[in-house]
C-alpha positions in Angstrom: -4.1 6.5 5.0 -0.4 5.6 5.8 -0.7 2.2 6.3 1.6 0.0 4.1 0.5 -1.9 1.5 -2.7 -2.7 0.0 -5.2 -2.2 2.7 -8.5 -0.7 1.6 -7.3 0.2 -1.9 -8.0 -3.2 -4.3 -8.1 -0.8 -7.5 -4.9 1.0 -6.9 -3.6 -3.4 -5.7 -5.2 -3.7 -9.4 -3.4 -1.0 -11.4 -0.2 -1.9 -10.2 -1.0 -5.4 -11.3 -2.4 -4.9 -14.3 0.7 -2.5 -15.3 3.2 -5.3 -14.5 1.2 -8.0 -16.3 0.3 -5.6 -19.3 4.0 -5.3 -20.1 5.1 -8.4 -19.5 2.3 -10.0 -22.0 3.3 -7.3 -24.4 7.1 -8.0 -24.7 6.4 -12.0 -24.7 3.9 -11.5 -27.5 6.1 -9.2 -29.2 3.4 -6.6 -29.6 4.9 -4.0 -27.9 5.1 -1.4 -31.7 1.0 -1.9 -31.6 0.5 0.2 -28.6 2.1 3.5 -29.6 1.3 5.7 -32.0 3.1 7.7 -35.1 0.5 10.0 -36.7 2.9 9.2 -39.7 2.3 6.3 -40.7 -0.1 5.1 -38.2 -2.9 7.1 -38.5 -2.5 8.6 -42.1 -1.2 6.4 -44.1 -2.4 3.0 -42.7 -5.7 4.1 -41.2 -5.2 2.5 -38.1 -7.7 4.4 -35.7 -7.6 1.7 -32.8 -4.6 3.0 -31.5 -6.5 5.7 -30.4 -8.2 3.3 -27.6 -5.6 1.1 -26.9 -2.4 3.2 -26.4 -3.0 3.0 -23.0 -3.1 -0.3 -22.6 0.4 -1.2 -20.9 4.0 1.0 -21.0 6.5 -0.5 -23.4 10.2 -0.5 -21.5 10.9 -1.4 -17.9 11.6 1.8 -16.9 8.8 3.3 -17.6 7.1 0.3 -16.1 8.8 0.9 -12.9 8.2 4.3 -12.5 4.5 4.0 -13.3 4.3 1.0 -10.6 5.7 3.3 -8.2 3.5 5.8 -8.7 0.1 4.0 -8.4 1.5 2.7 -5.2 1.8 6.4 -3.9 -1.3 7.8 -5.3 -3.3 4.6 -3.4 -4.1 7.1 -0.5 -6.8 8.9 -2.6 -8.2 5.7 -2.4 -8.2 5.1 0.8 -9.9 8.9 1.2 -12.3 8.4 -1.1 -13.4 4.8 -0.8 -12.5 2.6 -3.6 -16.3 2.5 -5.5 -15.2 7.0 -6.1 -12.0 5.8 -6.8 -12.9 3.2 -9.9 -15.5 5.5 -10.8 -13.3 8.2 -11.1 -11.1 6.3 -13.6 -14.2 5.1 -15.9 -15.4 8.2 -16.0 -12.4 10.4 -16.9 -10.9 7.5 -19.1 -13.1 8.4 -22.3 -11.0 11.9 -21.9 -7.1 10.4 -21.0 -7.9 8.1 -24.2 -9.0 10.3 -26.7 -7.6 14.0 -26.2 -4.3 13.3 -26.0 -4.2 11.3 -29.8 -6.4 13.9 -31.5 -4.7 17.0 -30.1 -1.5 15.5 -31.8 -2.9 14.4 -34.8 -5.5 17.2 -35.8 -3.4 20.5 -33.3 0.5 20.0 -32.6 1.4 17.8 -35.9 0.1 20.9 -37.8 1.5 23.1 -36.0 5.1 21.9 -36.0 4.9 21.3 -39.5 5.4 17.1 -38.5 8.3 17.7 -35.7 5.9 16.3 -33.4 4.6 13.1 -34.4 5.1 10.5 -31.6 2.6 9.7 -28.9 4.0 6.8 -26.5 2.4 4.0 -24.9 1.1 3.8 -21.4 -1.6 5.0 -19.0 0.4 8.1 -18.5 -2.9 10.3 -18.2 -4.2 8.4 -15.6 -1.2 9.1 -13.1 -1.5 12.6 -13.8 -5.0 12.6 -13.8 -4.6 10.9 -9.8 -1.5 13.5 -9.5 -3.6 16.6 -9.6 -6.5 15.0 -6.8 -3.1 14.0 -5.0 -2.0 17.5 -4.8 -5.7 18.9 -4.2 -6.8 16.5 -1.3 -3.6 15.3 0.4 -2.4 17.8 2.7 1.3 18.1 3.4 2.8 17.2 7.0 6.0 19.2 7.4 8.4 22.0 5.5 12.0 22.1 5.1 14.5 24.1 3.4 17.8 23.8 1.5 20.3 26.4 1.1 23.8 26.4 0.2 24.3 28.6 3.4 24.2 28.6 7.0 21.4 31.4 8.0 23.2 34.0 9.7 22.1 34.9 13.6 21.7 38.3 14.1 19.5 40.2 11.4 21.3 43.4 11.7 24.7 42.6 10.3 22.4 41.1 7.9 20.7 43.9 7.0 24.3 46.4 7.1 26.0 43.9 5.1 22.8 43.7 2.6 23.3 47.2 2.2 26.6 47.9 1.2 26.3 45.2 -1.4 27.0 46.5 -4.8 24.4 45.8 -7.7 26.3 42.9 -9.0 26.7 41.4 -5.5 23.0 42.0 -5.1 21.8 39.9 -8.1 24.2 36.7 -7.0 22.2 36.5 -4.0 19.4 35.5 -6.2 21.1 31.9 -6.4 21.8 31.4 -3.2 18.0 31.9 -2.2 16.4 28.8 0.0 14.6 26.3 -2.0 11.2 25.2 0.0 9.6 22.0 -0.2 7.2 19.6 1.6 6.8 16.0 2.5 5.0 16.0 -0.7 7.6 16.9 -2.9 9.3 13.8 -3.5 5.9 12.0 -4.7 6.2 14.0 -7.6 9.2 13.2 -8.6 8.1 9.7 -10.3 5.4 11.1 -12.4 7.4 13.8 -13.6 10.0 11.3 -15.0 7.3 9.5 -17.1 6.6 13.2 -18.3 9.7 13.3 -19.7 10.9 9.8 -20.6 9.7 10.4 -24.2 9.7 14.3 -24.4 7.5 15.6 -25.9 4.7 13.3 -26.7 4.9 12.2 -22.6 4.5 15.7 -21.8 1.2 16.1 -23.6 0.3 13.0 -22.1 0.8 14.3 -19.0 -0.9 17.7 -19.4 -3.8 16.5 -20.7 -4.3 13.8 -17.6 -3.3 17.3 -14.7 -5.9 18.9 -16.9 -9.2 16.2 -17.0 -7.8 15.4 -13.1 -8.5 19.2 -12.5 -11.8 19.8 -14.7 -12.8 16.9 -12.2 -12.6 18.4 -8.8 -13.7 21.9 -10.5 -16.8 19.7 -12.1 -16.3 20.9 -15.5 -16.4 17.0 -16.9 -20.4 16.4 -18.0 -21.9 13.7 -15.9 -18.9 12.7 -14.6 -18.8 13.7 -11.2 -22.1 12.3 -10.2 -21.7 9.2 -11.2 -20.6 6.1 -10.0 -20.2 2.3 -10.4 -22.4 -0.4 -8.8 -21.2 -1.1 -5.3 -20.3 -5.0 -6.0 -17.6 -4.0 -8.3 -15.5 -3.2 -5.6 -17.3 -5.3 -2.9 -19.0 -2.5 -1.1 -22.6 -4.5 -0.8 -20.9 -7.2 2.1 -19.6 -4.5 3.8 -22.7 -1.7 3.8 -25.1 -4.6 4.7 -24.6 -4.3 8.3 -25.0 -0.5 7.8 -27.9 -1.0 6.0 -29.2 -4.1 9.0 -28.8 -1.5 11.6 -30.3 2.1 10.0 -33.9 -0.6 9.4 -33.7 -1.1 13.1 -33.3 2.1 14.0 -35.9 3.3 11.9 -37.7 0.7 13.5 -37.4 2.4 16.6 -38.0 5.8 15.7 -41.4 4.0 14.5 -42.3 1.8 17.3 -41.8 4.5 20.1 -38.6 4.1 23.0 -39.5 1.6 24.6 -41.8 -0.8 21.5 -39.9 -3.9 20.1 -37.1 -4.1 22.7 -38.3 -6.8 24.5 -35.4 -9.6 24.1 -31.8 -9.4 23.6 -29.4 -6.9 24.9 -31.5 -3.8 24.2 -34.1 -5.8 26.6 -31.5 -5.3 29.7 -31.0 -2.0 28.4 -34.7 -0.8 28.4 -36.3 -2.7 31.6 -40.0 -1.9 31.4 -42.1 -0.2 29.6 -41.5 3.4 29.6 -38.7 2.5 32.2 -35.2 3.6 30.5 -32.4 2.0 32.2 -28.7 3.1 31.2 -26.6 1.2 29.2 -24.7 -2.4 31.1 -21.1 -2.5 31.5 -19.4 -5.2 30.5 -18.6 -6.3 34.1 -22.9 -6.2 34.8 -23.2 -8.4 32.4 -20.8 -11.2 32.8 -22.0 -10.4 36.5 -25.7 -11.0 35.4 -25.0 -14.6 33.3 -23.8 -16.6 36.3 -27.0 -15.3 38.7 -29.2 -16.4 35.8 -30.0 -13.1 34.6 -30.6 -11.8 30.5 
């Protein structure tokens, strides 16, 4: 799962892609104040509902662009754990949720709310990232810790403790500041997302919350249907690769049918099994380069 590049993860090959492309078609096209949405005008005054499935579409500035690139590229190694047909199906399934919850909790819950001080939703698959972030931060496991401290940690813990004691009460409450920060290798993956969550505060942030949330009702199975399902294997070219899999559990079943020592009676498996109900163990490789020159199976 730490191999560079692409390997075994086409989808995550795709998003990046796809995220590039998306923004570059937008800006030549000049169609870039189509993705977003304003509940004010967009939705109320003009009636323009399609913006609620296609605000995902692509990101509108570079930066945003990059950051989002960056981040698929991370978040390829759930992926590569879960096999690129879960993968895909995990983003059909949970897109019907990143699309529409994040426009109708702005229009119909926050707008209200705020009395109109919240009335931006930006463009870009924002959701989805978070949505990756949360199995990310479920599946992966971290590798090492480390600390940083604005301090040296002292040696010996009992002129620690003596000098801890005779602190006075002001004293006492600086040291909450100069407390060790902890983090992990993971840390730093999360620092990409969490710029897209607040490169258009605060329409990103719900963005962003809503795609942690659907990510966790996921893994917890609280998204109907969604967890079950899954795309047809030659969407993602599994069939070329299971049909060997699927060539080898017919023999064996074969076998298990047959009896031990039925059916083998050519091939390798014929040096292998000798004569009927005769087992003989397995050839080396050395036997059997031995074997072709004295005319032998």
């Amino acid at each position: 799962m730490i191999t560079s590049g692409f390997t075994n993860a086409p989808v995550s090959q795709f998003l990046v892609y796809s995220t590039v492309i998306g923004a570059l078609v937008a800006t030549l096209t000049d169609t870039r104040y189509y993705i977003h949405i304003q509940v004010v005008p967009h939705i109320w005054n003009y009636g323009q509902f399609w913006r609620f499935l296609t605000w995902q579409v692509c990101y509108t500035n570079s930066t945003e662009v990059l950051f989002a690139v960056l981040s698929f590229y991370s978040l390829r190694v759930i992926e590569r754990l879960w096999g690129s047909r879960k993968f895909a199906s995990f983003l059909l399934s949970t897109l019907p949720y990143t699309t529409l919850l994040p426009p109708l909790l702005l229009t119909f819950v926050l707008r209200p709310l705020t009395f109109g001080r919240i009335n931006h939703l930006p463009a870009g698959p924002t959701p989805i990232i978070f949505a990756l972030l949360a199995q990310y931060y479920a599946a992966i496991p971290y590798t090492y810790r480390y600390r940083i401290a604005p301090y040296a940690p002292s040696s010996s813990p009992q002129s620690s403790s003596s000098s801890s004691q005779s602190r006075s009460p002001a004293q006492a409450a600086t040291t909450l500041f100069s407390k060790s920060l902890t983090f992990t290798s993971k840390s730093t993956s999360y620092l990409l997302p969490l710029q897209l969550a607040l490169s258009q505060f605060p329409g990103s942030l719900l963005a962003a919350v809503v795609g942690w949330a659907v990510g966790t009702a996921y893994r917890r199975d609280l998204l109907p249907g969604a967890t079950g399902w899954r795309i047809p294997g030659w969407m993602v070219g599994e069939e070329k690769k299971r049909g060997f899999e699927g060539l080898r559990a017919r023999l064996d079943a074969e076998r298990e049918r047959d009896g031990a020592g039925a059916g083998l009676a050519s091939g390798i498996l014929a040096g292998e099994t000798g004569a009927p109900g005769q087992v003989r163990g397995r050839r080396t490789l050395g036997q059997m380069v031995a074997e072709s020159f004295r005319g032998r199976g």
